[in-house]
C-alpha positions as CSV (number, residue, x, y, z in Angstrom):
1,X,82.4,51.1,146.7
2,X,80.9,52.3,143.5
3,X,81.8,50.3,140.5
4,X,80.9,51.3,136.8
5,X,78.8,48.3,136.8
6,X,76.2,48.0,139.5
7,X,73.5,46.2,139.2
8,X,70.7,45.1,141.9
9,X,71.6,42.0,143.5
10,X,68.2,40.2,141.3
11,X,69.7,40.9,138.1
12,X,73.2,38.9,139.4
13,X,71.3,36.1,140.7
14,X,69.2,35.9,137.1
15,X,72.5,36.2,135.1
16,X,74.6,33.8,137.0
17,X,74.4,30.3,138.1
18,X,74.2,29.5,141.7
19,X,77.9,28.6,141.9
20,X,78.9,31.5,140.0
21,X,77.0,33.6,142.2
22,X,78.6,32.4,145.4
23,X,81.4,33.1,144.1
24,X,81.3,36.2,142.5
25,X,78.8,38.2,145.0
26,X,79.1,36.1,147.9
27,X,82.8,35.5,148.1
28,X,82.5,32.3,148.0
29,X,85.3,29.8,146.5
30,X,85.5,26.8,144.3
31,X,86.9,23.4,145.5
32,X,90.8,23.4,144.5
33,X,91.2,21.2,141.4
34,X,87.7,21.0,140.1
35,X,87.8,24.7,138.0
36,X,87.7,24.2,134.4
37,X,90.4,27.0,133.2
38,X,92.7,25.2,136.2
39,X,94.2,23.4,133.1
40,X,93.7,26.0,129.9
41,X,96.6,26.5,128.1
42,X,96.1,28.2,125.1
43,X,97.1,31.6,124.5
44,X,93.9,34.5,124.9
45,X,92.9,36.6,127.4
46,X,90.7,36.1,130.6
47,X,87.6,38.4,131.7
48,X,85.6,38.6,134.3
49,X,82.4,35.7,134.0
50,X,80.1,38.8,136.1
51,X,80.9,42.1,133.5
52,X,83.1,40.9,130.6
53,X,85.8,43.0,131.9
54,X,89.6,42.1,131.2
55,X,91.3,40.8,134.0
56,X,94.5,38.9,132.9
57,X,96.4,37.6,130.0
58,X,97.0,34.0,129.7
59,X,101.0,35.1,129.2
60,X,101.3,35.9,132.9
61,X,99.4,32.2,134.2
62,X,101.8,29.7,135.4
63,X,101.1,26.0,137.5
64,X,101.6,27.3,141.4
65,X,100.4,23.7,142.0
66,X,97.8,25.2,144.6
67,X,94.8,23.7,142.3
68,X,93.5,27.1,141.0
69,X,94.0,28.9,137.9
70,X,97.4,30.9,138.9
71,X,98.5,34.4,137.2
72,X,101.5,36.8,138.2
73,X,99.9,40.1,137.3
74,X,96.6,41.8,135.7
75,X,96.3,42.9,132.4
76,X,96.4,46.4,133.9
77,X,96.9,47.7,137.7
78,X,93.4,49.6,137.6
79,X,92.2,46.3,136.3
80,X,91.5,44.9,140.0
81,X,90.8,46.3,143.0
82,X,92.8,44.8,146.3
83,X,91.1,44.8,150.1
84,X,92.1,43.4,153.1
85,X,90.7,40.1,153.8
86,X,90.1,39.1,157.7
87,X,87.8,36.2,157.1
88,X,88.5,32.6,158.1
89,X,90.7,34.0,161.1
90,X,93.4,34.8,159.0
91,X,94.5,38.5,156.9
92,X,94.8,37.7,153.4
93,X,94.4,40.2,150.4
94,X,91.2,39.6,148.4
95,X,90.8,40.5,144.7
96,X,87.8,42.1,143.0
97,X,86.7,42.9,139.3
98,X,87.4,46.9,139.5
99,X,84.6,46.9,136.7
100,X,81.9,45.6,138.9
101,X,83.2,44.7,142.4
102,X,83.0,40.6,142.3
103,X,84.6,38.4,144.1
104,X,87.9,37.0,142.0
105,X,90.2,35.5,144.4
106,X,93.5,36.5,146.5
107,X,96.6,37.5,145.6
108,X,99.2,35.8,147.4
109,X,103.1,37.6,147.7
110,X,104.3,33.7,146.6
111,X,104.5,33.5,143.4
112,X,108.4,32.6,143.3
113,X,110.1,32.6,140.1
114,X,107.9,35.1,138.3
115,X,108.3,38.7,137.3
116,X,105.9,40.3,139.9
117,X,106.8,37.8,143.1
118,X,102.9,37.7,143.3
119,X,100.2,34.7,143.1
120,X,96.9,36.2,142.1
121,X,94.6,32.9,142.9
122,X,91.4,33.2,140.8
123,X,88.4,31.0,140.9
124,X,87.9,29.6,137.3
125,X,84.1,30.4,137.9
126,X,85.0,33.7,138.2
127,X,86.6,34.2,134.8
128,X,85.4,33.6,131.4
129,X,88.7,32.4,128.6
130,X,88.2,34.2,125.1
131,X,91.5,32.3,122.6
132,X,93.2,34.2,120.6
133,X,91.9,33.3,116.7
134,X,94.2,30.5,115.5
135,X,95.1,31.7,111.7
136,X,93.9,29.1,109.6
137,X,97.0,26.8,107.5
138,X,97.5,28.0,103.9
């Protein structure tokens, strides 16, 4: 795949931690409950931690109670990219930055009781959570 960032794979391991970089380039996944956006509630907009790209508003998260940072749709379709996953001897449906090809998460056709019917699981090391400014009281 070509992405509109691409960058050689020493530039990603000088930008990122190790943990981020398993996860973003390797594919790699956090342990469930342990992500610091698992909990973040405040209204804003999520990016992606590898390119700054937007990747989801915090609108569409909801608790799916599987222990990852939960979100029924992308801030735009062409926002991800979507490829068959046949790791771990099972098919899932893996989700990538469409900006620069890193490893997300899965999207999972489970998320029951929201608009899209979908559960895109995202490692919080994978995103980065910019609030919306709070006006200031008058």
């Amino acid at each position: 795949m070509s992405y509109a960032v691409n960058k050689p794979d020493s530039d990603w391991r000088a930008e990122l931690t190790p943990q981020e970089y398993h996860v973003l380039r390797e594919a790699g996944t956090e342990r469930a409950y342990t992500g610091e956006l698992l909990d973040e509630g405040r209204a804003g907009l999520y990016t992606c931690r590898a390119c700054g790209s937007e990747l989801f508003k915090a609108g569409t998260k909801f608790d799916s109670g599987c222990g990852w940072p939960s979100f029924y749709e992308s801030v735009r379709p062409d926002a991800v990219e979507l490829l068959e996953d046949r790791s771990l001897g099972m098919v899932r449906t893996e989700v990538r930055c469409a900006n620069c090809g890193s490893h997300l998460g899965h999207v999972f056709p489970d998320g029951f009781g929201t608009p899209t019917g979908d559960r895109y699981c995202m490692n919080s090391l994978s995103l980065s959570f910019t609030p919306e400014e709070e006006t200031p009281a008058e």
